[in-house]
Backbone as ProteinMPNN parsed JSONL, in Angstrom:
{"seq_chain_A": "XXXXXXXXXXXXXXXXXXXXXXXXXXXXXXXXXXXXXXXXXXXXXXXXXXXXXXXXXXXXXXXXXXXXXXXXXXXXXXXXXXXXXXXXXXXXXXXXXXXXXXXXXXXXXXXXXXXXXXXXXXXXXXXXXXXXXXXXXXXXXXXXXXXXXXX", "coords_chain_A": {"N_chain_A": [[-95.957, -153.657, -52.564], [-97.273, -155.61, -55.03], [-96.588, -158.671, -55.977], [-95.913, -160.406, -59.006], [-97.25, -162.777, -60.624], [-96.246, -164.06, -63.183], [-93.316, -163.109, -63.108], [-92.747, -164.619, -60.497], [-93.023, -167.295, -61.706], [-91.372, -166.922, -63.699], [-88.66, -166.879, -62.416], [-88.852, -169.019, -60.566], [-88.345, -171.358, -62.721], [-86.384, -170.679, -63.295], [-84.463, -170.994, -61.293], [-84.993, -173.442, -60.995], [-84.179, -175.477, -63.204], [-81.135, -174.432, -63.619], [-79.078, -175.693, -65.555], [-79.789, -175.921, -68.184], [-80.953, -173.135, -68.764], [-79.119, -171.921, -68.528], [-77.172, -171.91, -70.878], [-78.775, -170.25, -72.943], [-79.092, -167.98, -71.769], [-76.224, -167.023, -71.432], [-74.887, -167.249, -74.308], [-77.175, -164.953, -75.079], [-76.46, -163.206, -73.554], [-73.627, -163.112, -74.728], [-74.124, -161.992, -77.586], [-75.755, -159.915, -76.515], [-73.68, -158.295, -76.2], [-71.795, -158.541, -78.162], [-73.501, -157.199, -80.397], [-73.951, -154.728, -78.847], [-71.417, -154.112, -79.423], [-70.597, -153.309, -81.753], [-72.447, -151.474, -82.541], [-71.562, -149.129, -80.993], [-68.689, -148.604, -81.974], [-69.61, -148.724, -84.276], [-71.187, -145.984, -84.092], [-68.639, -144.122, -83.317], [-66.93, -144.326, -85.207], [-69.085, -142.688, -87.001], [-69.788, -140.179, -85.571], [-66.961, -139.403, -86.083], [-66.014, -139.415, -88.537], [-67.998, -137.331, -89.164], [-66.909, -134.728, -87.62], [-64.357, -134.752, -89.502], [-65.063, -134.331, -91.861], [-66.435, -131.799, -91.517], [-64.459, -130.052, -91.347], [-63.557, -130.025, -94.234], [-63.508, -129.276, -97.578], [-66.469, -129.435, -99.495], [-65.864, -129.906, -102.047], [-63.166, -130.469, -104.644], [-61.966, -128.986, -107.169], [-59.947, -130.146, -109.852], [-57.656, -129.575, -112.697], [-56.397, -132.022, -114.744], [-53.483, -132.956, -116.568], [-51.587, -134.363, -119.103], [-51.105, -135.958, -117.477], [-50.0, -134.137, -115.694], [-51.176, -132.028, -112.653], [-52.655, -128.769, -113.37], [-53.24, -125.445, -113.364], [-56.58, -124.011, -113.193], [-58.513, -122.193, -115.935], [-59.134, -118.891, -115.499], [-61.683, -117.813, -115.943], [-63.35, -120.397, -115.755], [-63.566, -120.728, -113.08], [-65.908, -118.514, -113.116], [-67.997, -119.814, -114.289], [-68.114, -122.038, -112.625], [-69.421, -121.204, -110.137], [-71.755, -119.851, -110.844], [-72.921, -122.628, -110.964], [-76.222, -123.947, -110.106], [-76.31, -123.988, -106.673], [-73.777, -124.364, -105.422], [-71.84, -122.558, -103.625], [-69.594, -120.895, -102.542], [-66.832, -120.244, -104.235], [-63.244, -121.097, -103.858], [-60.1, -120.287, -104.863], [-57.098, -121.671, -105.016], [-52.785, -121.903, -104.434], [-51.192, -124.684, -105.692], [-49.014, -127.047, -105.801], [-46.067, -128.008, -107.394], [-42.373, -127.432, -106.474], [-39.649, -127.868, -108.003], [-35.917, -128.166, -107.453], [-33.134, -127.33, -108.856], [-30.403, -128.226, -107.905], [-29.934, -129.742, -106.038], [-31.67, -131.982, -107.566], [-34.603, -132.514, -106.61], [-37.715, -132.465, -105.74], [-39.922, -130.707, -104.3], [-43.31, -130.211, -102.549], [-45.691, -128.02, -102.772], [-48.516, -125.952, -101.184], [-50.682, -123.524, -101.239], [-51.656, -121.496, -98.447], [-54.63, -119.53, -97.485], [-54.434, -117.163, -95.793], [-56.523, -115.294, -94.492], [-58.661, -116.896, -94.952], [-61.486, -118.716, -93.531], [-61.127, -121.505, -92.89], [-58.442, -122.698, -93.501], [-57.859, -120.537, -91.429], [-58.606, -121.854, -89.118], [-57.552, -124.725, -89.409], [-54.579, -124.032, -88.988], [-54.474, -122.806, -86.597], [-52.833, -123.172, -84.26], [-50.046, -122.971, -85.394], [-50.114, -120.067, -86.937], [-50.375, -118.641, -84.133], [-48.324, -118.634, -83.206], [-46.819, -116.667, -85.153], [-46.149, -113.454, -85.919], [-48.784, -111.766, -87.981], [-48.193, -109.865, -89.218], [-45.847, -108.649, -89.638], [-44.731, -110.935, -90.94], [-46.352, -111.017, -93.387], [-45.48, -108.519, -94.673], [-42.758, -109.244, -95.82], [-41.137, -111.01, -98.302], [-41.46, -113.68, -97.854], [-42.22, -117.346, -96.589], [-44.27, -119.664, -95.184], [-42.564, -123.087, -93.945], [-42.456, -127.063, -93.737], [-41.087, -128.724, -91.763], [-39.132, -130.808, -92.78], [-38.396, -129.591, -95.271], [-37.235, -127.337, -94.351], [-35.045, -128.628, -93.186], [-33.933, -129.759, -95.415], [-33.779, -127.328, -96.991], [-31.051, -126.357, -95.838]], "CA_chain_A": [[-96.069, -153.911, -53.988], [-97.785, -157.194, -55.515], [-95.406, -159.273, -57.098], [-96.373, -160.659, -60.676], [-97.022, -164.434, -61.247], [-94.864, -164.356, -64.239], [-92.258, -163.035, -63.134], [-92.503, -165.351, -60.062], [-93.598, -168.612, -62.476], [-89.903, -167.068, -64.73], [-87.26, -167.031, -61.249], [-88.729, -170.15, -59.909], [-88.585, -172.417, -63.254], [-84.72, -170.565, -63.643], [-83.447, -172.06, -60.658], [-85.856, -174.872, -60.95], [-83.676, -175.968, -63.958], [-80.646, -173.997, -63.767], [-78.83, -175.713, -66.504], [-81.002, -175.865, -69.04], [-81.054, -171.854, -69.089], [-77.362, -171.378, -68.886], [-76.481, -171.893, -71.936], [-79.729, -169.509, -73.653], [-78.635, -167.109, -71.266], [-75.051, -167.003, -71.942], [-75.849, -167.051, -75.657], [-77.998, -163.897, -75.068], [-75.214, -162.131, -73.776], [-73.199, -162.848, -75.938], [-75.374, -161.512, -78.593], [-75.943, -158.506, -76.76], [-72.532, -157.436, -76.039], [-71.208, -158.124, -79.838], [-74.598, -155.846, -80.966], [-73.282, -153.238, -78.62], [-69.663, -153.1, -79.536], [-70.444, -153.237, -82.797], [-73.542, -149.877, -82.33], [-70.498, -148.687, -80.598], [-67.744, -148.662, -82.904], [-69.871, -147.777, -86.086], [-71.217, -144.784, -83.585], [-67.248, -144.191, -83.167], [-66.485, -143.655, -86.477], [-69.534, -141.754, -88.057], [-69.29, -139.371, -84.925], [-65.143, -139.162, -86.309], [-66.242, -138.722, -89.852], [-68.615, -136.358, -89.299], [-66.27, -134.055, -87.375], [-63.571, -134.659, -90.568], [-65.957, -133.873, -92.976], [-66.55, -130.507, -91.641], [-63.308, -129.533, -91.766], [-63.276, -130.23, -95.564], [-64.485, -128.546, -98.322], [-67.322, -130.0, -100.258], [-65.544, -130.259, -103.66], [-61.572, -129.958, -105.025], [-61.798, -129.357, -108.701], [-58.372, -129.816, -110.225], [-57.268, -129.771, -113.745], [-55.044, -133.045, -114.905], [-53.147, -132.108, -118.539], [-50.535, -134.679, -119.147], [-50.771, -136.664, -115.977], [-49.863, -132.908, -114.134], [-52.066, -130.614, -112.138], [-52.335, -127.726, -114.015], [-53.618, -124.43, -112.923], [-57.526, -123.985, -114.131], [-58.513, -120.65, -116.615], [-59.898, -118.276, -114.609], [-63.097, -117.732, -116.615], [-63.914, -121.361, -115.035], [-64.785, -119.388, -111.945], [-67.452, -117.869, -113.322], [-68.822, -120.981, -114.821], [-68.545, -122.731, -111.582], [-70.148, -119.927, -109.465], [-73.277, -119.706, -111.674], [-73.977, -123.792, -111.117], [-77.229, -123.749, -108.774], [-76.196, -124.88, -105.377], [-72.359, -123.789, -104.679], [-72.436, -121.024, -102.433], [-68.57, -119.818, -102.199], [-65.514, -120.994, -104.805], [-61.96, -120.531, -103.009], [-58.871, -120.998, -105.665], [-55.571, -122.46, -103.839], [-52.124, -122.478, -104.607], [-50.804, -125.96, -105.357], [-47.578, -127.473, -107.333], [-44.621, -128.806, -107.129], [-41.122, -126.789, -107.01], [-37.992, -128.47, -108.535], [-34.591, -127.649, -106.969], [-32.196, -128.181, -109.693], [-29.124, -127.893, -107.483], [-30.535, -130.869, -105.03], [-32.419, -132.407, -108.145], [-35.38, -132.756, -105.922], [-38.984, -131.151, -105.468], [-41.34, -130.273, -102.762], [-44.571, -130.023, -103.114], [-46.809, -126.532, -102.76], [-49.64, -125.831, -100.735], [-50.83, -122.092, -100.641], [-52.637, -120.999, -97.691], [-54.625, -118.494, -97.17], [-54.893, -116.714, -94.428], [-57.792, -114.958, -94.17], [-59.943, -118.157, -95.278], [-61.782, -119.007, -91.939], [-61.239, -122.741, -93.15], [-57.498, -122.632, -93.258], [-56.977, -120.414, -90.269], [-58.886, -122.894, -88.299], [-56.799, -125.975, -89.442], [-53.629, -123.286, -89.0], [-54.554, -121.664, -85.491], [-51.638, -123.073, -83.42], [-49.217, -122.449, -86.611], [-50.439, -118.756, -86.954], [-50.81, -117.695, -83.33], [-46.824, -118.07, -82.73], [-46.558, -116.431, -85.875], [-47.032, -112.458, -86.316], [-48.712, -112.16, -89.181], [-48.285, -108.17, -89.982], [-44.497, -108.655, -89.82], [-44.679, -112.403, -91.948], [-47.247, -110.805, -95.112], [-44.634, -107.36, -95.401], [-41.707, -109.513, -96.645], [-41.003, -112.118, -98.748], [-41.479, -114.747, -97.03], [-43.166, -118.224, -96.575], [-43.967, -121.042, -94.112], [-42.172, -124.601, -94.535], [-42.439, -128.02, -92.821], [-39.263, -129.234, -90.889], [-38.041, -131.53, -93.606], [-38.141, -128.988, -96.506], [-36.78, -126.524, -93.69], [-33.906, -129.715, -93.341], [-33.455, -130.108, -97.148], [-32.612, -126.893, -97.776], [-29.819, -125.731, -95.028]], "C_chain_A": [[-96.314, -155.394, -54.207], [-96.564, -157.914, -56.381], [-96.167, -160.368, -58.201], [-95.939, -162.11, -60.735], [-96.121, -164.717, -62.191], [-93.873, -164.365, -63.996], [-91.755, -164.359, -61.591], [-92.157, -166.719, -60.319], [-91.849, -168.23, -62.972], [-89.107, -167.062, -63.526], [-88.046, -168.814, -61.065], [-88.358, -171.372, -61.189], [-87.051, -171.693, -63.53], [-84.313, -171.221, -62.498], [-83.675, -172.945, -60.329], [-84.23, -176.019, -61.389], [-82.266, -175.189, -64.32], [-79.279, -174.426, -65.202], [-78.632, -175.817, -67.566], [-81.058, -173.815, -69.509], [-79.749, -171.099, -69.003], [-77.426, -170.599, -69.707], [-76.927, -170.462, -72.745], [-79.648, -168.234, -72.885], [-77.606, -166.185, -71.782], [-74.493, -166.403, -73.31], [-76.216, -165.893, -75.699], [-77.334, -162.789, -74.554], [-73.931, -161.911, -74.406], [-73.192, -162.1, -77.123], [-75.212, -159.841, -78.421], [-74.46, -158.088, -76.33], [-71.513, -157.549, -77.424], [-72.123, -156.921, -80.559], [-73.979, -154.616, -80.134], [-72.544, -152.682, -78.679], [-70.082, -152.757, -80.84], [-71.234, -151.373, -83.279], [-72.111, -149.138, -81.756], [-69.531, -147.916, -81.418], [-68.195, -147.896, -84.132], [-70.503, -146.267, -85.049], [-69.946, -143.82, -83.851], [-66.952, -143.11, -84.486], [-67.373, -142.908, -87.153], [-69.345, -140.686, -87.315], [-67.287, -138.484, -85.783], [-65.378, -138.614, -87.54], [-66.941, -137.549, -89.858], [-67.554, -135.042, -89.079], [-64.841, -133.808, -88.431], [-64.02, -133.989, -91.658], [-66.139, -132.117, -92.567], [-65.592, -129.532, -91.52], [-62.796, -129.141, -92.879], [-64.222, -129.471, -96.48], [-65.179, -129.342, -99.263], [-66.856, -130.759, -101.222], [-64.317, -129.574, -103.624], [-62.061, -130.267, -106.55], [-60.584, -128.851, -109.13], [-58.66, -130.264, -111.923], [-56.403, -130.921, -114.026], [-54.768, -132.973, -116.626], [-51.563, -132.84, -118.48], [-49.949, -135.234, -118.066], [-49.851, -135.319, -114.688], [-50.774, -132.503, -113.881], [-52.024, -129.376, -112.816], [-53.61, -126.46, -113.262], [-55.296, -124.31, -113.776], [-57.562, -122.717, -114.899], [-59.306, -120.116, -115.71], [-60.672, -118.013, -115.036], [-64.197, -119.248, -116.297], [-64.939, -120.825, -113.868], [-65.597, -119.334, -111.95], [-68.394, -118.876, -113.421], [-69.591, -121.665, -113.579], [-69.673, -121.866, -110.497], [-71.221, -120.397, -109.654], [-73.873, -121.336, -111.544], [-74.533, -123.497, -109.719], [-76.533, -124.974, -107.928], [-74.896, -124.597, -104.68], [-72.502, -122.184, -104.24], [-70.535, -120.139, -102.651], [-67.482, -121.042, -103.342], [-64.469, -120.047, -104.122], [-60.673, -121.421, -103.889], [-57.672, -120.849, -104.385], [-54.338, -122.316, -104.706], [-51.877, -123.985, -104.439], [-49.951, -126.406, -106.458], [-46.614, -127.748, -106.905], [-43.388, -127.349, -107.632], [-39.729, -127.857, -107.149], [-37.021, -128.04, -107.744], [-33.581, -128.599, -107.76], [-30.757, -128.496, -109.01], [-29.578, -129.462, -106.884], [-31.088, -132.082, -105.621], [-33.365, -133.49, -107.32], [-36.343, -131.822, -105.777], [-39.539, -131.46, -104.475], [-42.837, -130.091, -103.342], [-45.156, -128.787, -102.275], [-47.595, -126.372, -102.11], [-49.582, -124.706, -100.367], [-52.083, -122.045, -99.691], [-53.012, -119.298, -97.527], [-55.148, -118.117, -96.132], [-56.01, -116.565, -93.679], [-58.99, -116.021, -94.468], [-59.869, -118.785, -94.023], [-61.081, -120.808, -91.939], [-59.523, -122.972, -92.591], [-56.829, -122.067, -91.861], [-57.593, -121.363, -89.192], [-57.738, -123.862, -88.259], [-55.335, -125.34, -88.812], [-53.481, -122.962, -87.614], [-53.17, -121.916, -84.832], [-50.249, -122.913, -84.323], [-49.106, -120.777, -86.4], [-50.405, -117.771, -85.262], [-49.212, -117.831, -82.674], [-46.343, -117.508, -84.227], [-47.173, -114.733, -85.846], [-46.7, -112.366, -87.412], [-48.526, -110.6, -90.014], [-46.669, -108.534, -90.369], [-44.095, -110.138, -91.188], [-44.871, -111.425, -93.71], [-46.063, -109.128, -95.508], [-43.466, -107.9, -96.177], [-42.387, -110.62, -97.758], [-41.095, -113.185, -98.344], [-42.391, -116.15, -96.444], [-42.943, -119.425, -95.53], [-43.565, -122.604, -94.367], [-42.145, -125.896, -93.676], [-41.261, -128.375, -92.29], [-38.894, -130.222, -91.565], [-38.145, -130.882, -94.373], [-37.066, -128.108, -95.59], [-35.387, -127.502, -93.55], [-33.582, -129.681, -94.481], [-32.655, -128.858, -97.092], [-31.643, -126.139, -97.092], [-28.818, -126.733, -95.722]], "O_chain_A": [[-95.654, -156.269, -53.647], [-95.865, -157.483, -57.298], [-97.079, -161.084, -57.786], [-94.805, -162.577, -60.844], [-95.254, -165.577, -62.032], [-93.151, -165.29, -64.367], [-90.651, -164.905, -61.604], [-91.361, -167.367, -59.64], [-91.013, -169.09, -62.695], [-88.264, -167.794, -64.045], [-87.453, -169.729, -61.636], [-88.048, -172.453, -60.688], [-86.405, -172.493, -64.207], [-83.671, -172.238, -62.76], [-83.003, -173.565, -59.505], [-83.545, -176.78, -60.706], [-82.095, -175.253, -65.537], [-78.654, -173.505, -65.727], [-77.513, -175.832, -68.079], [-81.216, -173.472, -70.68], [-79.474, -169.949, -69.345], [-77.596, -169.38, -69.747], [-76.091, -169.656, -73.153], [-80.217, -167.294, -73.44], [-77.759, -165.09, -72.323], [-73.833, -165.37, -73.422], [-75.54, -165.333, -76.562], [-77.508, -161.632, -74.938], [-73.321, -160.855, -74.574], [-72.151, -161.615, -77.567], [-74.883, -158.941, -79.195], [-74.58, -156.887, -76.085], [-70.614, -156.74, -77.651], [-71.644, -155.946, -81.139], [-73.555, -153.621, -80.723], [-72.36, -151.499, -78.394], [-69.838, -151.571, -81.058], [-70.775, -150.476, -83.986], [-71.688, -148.39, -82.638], [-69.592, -146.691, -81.513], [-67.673, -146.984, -84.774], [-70.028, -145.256, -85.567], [-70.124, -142.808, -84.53], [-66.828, -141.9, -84.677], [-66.838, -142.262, -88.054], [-68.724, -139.829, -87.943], [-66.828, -137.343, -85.838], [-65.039, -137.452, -87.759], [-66.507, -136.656, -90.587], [-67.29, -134.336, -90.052], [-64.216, -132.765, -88.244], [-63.373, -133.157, -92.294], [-65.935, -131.283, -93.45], [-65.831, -128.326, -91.576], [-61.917, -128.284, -92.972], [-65.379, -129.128, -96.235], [-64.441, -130.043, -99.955], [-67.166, -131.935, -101.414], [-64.101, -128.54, -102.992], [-62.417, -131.345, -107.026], [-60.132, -127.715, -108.988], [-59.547, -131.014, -112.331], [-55.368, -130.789, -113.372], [-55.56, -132.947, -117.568], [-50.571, -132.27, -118.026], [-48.78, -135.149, -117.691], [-49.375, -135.433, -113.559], [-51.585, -132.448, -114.806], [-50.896, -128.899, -112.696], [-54.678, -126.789, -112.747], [-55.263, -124.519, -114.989], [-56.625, -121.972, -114.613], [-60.151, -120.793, -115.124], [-61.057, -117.384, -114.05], [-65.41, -119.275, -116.505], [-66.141, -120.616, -113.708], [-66.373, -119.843, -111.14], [-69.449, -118.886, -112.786], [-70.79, -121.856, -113.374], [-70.811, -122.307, -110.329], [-71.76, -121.225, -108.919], [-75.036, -121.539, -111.891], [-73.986, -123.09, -108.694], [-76.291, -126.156, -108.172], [-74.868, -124.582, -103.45], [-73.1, -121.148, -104.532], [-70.415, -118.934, -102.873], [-67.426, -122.267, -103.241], [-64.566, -118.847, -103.865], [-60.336, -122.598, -103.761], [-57.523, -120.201, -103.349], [-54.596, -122.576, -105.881], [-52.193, -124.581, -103.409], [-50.093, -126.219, -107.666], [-46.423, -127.642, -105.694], [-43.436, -126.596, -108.604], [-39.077, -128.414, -106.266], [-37.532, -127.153, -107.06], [-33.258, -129.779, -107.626], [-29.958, -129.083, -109.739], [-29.401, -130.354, -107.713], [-31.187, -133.11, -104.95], [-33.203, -134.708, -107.244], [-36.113, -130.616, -105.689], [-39.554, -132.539, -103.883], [-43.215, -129.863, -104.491], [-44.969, -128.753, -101.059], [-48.076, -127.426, -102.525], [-48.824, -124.376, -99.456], [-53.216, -122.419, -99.991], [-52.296, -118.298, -97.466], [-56.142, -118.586, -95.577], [-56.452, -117.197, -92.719], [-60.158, -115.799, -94.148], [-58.881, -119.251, -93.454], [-60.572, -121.22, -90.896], [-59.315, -123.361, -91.442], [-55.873, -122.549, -91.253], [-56.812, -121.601, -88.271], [-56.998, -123.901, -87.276], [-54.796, -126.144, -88.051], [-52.31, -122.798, -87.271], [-52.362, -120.988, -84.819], [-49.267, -122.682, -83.616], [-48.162, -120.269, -85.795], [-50.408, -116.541, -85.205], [-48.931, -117.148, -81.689], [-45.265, -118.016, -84.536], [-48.39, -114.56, -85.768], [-45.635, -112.532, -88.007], [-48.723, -110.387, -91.211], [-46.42, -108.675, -91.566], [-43.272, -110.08, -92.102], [-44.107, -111.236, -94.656], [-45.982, -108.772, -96.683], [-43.069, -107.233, -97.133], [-43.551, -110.947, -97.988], [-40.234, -113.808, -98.966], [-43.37, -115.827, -95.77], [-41.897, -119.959, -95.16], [-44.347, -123.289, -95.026], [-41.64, -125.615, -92.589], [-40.32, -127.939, -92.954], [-38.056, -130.841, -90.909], [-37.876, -131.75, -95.204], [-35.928, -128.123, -96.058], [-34.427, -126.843, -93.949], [-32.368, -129.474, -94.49], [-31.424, -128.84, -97.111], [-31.273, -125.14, -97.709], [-27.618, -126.697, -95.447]]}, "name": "protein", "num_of_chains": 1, "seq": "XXXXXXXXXXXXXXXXXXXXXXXXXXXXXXXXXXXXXXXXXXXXXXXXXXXXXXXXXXXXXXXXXXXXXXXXXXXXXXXXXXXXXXXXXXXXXXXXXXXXXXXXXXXXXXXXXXXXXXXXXXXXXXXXXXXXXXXXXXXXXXXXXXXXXXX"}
């Protein structure tokens, strides 16, 4: 293989003058190893967001009536449905319960089961859980400090 005047003319005038090209060197990696953490990092996080985002649902439309959450009318529904472009509406429990004895509340979150969305986020919850024996009673799932509060 021929070897290339240039590249011969660029080694011999680098260690002609070796420090003289330090620095512009140095410099140049510098450069490129801040540009690549940085491609890096923002990679990092839209990769992270992305995978958050599809966990989530598009849109939460809540009611606020008196600085509370309030439950919407169910004739909304319909409304919402019918705008071009939403494909599926999924109403939620959500609210606060009081405990006058404790004078202290918890806060609400209904899941539902069968919503692929939820049993995803749910799976290791639900799969030490049977759920034929759970949905026949009364009965509901609680985090380990409400499950602390109220013994």
């Amino acid at each position: 293989m021929r070897s290339s005047p240039f590249f011969y003319f660029l080694t011999l005038e680098f260690f002609k003058e070796r420090k003289k090209h330090i620095g512009v060197i140095s410099i140049s990696l510098v450069i490129l190893f801040l540009l690549s953490s940085v491609l890096f990092i923002s990679s990092s996080i839209r990769h992270s967001l992305a995978k958050t985002i599809a966990w989530e649902p598009d849109f939460v439309v809540q009611r606020v009536q008196g600085g509370e959450r309030v439950d919407l009318p169910a004739a909304w529904i319909d409304e919402i449905i019918s705008i071009h472009g939403i494909e599926e509406v999924t109403p939620r429990v959500y609210g606060r319960y009081f405990f006058k004895s404790k004078e202290n509340s918890a806060l609400i979150i209904g899941v539902d089961f069968m919503d692929e969305q939820s049993h995803r986020a749910l799976r290791k919850m639900m799969d030490d859980t049977d759920l034929k024996q759970f949905l026949q009673g009364d009965k509901m799932l609680v985090g380990e400090g409400v499950s602390n509060y109220l013994k």
